[in-house]
C-alpha positions as CSV (number, residue, x, y, z in Angstrom):
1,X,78.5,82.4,86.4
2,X,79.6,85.7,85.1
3,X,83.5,86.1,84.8
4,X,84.9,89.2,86.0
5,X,88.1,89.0,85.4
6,X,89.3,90.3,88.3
7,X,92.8,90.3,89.0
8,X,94.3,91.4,92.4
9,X,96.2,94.6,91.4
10,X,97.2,96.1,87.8
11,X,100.4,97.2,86.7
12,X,100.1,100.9,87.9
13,X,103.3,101.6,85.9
14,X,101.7,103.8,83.0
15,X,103.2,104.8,79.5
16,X,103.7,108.2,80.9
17,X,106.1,106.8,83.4
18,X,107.7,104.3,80.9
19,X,108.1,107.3,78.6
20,X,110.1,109.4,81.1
21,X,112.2,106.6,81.9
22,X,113.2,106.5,77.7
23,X,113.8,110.1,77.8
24,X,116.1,110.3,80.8
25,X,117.6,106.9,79.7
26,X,118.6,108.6,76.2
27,X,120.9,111.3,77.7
28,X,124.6,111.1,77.2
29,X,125.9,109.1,80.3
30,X,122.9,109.5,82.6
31,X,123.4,109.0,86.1
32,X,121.6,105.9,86.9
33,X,123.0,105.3,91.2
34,X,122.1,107.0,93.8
35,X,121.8,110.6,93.1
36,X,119.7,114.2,92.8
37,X,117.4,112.7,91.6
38,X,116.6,110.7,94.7
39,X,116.9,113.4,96.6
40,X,114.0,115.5,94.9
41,X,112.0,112.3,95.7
42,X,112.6,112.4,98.8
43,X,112.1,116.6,99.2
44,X,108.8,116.1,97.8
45,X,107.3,113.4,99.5
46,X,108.4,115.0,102.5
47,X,106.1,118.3,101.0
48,X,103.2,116.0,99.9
49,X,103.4,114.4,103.8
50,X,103.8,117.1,105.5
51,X,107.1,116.4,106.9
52,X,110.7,117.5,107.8
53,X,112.6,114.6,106.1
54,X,112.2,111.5,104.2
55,X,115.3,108.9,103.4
56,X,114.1,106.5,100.3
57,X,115.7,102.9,100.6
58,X,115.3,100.2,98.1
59,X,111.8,98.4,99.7
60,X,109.4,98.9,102.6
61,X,111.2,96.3,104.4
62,X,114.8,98.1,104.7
63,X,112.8,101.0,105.7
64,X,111.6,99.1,108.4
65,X,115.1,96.9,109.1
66,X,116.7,101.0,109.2
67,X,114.4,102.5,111.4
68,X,114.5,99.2,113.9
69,X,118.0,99.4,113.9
70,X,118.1,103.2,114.4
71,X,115.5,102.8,117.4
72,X,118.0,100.9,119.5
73,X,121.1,103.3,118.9
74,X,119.0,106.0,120.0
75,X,116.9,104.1,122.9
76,X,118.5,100.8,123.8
77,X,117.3,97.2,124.0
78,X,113.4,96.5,125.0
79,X,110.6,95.7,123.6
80,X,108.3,97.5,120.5
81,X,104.7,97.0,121.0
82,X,103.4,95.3,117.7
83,X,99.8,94.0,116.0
84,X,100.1,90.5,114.9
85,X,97.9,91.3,111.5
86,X,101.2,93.2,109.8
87,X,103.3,92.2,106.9
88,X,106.4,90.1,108.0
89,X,109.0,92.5,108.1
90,X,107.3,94.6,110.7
91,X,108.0,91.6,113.1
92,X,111.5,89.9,111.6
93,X,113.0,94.0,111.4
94,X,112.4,94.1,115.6
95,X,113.8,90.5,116.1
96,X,117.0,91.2,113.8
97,X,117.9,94.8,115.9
98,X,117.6,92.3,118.9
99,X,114.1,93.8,120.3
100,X,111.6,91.9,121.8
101,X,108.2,92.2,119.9
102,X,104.8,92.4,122.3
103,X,102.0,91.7,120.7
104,X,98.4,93.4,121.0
105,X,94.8,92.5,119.2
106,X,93.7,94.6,116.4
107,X,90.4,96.8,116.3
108,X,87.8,95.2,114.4
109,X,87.3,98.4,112.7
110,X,90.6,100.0,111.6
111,X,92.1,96.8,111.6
112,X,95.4,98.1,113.5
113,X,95.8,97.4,117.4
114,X,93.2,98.1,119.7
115,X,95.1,101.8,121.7
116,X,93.3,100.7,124.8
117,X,95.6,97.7,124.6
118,X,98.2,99.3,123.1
119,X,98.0,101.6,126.4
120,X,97.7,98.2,128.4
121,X,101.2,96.7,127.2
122,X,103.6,99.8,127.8
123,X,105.7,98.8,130.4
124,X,109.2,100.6,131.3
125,X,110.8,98.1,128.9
126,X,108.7,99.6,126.3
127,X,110.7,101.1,123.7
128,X,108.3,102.2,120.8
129,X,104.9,101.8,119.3
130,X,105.2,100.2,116.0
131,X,101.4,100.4,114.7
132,X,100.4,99.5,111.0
133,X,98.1,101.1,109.1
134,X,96.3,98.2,107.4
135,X,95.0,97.8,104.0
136,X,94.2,102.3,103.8
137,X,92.6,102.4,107.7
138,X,93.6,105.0,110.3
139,X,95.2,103.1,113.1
140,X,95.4,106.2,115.1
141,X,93.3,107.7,118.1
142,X,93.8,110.7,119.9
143,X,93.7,108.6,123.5
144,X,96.5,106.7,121.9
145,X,98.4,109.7,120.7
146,X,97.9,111.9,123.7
147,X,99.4,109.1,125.6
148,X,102.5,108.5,124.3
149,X,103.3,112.0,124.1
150,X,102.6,112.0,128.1
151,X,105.2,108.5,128.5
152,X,107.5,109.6,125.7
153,X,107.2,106.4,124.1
154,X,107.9,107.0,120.0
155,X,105.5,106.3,117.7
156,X,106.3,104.6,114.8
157,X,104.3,104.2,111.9
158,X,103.9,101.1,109.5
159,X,102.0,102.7,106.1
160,X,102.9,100.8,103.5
161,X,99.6,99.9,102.8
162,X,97.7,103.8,103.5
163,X,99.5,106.3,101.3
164,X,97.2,109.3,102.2
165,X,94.8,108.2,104.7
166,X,94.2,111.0,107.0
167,X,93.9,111.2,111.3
168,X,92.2,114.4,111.9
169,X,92.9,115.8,108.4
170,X,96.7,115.1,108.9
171,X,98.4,112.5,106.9
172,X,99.0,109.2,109.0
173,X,102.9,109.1,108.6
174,X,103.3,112.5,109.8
175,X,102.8,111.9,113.7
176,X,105.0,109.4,114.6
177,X,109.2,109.6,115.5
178,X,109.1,107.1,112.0
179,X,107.2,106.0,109.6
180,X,107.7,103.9,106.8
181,X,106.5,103.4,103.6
182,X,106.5,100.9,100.8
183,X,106.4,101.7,97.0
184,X,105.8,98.3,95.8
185,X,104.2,98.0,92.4
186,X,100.6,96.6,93.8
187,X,100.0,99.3,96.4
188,X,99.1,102.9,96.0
189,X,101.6,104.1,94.1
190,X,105.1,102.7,92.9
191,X,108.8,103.0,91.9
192,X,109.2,99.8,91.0
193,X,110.5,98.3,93.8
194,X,110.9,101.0,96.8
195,X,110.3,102.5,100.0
196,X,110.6,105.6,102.0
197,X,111.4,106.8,106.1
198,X,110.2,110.0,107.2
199,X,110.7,111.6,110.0
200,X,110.8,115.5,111.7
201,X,113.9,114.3,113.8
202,X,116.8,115.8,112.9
203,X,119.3,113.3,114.4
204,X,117.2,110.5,113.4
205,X,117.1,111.5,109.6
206,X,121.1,112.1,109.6
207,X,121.3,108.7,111.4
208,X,119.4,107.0,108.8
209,X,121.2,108.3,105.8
210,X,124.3,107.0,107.5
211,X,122.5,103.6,107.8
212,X,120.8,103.6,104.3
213,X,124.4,103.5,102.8
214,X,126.7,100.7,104.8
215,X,126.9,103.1,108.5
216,X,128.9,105.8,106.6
217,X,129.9,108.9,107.9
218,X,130.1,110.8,104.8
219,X,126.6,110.3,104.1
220,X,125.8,112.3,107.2
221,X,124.8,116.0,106.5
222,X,125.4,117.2,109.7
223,X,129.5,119.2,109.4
224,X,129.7,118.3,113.0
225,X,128.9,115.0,113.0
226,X,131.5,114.4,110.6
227,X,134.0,116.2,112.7
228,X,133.5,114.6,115.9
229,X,134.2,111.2,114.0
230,X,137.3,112.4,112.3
231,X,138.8,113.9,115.0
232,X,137.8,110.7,117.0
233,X,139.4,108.5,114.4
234,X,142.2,110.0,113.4
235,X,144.0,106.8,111.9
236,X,141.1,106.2,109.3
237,X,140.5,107.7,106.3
238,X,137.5,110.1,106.3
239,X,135.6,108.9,103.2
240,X,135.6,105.3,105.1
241,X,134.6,105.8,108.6
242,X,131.6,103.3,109.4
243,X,130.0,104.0,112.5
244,X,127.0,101.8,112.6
245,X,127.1,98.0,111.3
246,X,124.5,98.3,108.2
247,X,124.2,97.6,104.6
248,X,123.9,99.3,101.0
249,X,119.7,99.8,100.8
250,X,120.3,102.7,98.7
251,X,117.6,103.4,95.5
252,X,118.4,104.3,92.0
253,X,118.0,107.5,90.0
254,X,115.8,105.3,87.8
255,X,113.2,104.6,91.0
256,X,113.1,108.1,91.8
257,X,112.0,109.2,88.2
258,X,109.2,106.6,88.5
259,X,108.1,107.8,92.1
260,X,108.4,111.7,90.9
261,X,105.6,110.5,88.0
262,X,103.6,108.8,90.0
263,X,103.1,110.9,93.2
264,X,101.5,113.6,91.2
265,X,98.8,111.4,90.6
266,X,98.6,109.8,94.3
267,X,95.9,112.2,95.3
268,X,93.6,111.9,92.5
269,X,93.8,108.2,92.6
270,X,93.2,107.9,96.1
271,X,89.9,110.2,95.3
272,X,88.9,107.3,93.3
273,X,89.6,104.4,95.0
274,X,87.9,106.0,98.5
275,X,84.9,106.2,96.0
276,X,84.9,102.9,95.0
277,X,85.1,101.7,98.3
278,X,81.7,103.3,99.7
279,X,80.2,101.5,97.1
280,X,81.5,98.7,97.9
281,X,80.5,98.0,101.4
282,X,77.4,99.7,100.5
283,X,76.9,96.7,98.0
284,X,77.2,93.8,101.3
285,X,75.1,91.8,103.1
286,X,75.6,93.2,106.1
287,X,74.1,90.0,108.4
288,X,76.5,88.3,106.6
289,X,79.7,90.3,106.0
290,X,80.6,93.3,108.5
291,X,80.7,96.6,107.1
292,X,81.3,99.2,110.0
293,X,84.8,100.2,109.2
294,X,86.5,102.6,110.0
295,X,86.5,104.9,106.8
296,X,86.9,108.7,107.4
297,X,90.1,109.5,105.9
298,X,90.7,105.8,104.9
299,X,92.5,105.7,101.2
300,X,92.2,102.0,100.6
301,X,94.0,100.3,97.8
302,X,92.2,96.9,99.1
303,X,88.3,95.7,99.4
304,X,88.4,94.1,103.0
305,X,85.7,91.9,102.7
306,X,85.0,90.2,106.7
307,X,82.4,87.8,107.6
308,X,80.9,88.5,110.7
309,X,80.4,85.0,112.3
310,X,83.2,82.2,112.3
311,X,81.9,79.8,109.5
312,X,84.2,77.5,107.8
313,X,81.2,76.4,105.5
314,X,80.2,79.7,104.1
315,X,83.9,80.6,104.3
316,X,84.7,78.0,101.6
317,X,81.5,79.0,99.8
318,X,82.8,82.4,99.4
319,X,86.5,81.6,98.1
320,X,84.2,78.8,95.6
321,X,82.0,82.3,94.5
322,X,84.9,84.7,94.2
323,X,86.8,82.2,92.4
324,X,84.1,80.5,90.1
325,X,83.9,84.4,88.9
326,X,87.4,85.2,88.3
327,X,88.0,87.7,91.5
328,X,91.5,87.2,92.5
329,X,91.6,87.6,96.8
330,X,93.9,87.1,99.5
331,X,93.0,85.5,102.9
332,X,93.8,86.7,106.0
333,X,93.9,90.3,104.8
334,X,97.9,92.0,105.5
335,X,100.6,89.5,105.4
336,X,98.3,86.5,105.2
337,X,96.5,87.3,108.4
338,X,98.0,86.3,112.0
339,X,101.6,86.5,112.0
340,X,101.7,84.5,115.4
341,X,100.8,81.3,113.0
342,X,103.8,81.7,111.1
343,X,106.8,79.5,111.3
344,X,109.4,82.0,111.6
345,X,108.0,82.9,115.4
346,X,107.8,79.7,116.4
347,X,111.3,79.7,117.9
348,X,111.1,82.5,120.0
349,X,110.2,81.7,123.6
350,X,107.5,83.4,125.8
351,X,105.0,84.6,122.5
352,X,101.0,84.6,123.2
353,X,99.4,82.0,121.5
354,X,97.4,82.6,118.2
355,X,94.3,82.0,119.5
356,X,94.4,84.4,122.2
357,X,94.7,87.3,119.6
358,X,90.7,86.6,119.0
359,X,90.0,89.6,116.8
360,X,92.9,89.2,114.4
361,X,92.2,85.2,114.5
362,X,89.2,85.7,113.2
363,X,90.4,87.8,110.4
364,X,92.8,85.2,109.6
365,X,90.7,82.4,109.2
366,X,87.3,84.2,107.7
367,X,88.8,87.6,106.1
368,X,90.2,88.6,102.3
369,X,90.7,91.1,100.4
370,X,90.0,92.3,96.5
371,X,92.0,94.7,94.7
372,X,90.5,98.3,94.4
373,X,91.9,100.6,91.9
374,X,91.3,103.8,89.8
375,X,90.7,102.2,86.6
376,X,87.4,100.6,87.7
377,X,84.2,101.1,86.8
378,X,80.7,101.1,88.8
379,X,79.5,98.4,86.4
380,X,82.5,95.8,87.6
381,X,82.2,96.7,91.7
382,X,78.2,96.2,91.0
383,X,79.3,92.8,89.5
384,X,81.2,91.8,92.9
385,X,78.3,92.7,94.9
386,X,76.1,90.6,93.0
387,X,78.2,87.8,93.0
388,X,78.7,88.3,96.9
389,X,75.0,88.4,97.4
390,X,74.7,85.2,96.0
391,X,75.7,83.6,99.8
């Protein structure tokens, strides 16, 4: 058999990057903390999303520990509706703030929960909508949308994984009360180690840089936030006046730099990697694999490759193919597929079971995913397909 060489994602850091790092490094004293630098970051991000505000932290996960935490200042305890086909911090960030995650089945073709059950969960203990965005797919619908605008529920939105994918030619990220993202080196684009929180609230984004940096005061940008809590607490000094219990999740001038390079090259990446995609599914069986996705406006850093039928035989064929040709592949698709198998739920009391989560069960036992990235060629995706057809 042909090897590919296939590995699951390469180092998207490129000399460019490396080169501005040098340059910036071989200043006199450079600033190398926190600093303007972040803060350009963050005001164009906010410009390429289409947003109001944006707080970068130090991962995807302390945006989604921040914006968990923030959710119960502003709205109490209760429960988040969540998917169980999410990376782990979506889940462990509700648990630490002391919510009570709800979980609904995905959509077999965006691969985020299903908005009909989505709709079906909200209760009055409902407290937010914490949707994913999985693997580049639009999680969104405009029945799911139009209906937490009519219950006030807040959206928030996981997109880590779907820099640029699109709902209605709007950039997912830009609907919710939150969303985060994650600028980890293997997804679309990254600072290294990173991640970001947008928002258009106004108290929420103040609240957040409070959080981001230990629950200070200072950090806030609002002059009358600050006064209420210095007038409030006379006795402490004003540089140190915590009012939330938090931690440092700060990023560096050094991430920054890194994200500055790389986001003006998101787009034209995410041109090519929509491209590749098409070809692709186009390439699949499909009696054997299902390709009825849910593309338009996808921006997918991931092949999702999903056999139709439940088949433990040709599942293990398939890992023996992909393997025997040098493909590197994940199971189970985000976060290793159902999250309700995982041992860190298995304490909490009153969970569904795994199996009754049918749609994402079947992802995690008979689903993976390949890299997809700019640098590759039509040659090497007709190569997958080949091998793929082989089945």
């Amino acid at each position: 058999m042909t090897n590919i060489s296939w590995p699951l994602m390469y180092n998207n850091i490129t000399r460019t990057d490396l080169d501005k790092v040098i340059e910036y490094l071989n200043q006199d004293n450079p600033k190398l903390t926190h600093g303007p630098l972040v803060m350009q970051f963050e005001r164009e991000w906010s410009e390429w999303l289409g947003v109001k505000h944006s707080v970068m932290v130090n991962s995807g996960s302390s945006a989604n520990d921040l914006t968990m935490i923030a959710l119960r200042e502003t709205y109490g305890p209760g429960e988040v509706i969540v998917p169980p086909l999410t990376w782990v911090s979506d889940i462990s960030s509700v648990l630490r703030a002391d919510l009570k995650p709800v979980f609904v089945d995905i959509d077999p073709h965006s691969l985020a929960m299903d908005s009909k059950r989505i709709i079906e969960a909200i209760t009055p203990n409902t407290r937010a909508v914490f949707l994913t965005h999985v693997l580049g797919y639009n999680g969104l619908t405009e029945e799911l949308l139009k209906e937490l605008k009519t219950r006030n529920i807040p959206l928030i939105e996981d997109v880590c994984e779907s820099h640029g994918a699109t709902h209605n030619n709007q950039k997912v990220g830009s609907f919710g009360w939150a969303s985060n993202f994650s600028f980890y080196y293997a997804h679309h684009m990254t600072t290294i180690e990173g991640g970001m929180i947008s928002t258009d609230d106004d108290d929420l984004y103040d609240m957040l840089r409070m959080l981001r940096s230990h629950g200070m005061v200072r950090e806030s940008l609002n002059s009358e936030t600050k006064k209420n809590y210095i007038e409030k607490y006379p006795d402490l000094n004003p540089d140190f006046i915590f009012a939330f219990p938090s931690h440092n999740m700060r990023s560096t001038e050094l991430n920054a730099l890194i994200g500055l390079e790389q986001l003006k090259r998101l787009d034209r990446n995410n041109l090519a990697r929509t491209k590749n995609l098409k070809q692709f599914l186009d390439s699949l069986d499909s009696k054997v694999f299902q390709t009825e996705f849910k593309v338009e406006g996808s921006s997918n850093y991931a092949f999702t490759l999903v056999l139709r039928e439940p088949d433990f035989v040709l599942r293990d064929k398939v890992e023996d193919l992909l393997k025997g040709a040098g493909i590197e592949f994940r199971r189970g698709l985000s976060g290793g597929g159902n999250q309700l198998r995982q041992p860190y739920l298995q304490s909490q009391s009153g969970l569904p079971s795994p199996e009754s989560m049918k749609v994402t069960d079947h992802i995690h036992h008979y689903a993976w995913y390949v890299g997809n990235y700019p640098e590759l060629k039509q040659s090497q995706i007709e190569l997958l397909g080949q091998v793929l057809r082989k089945i």
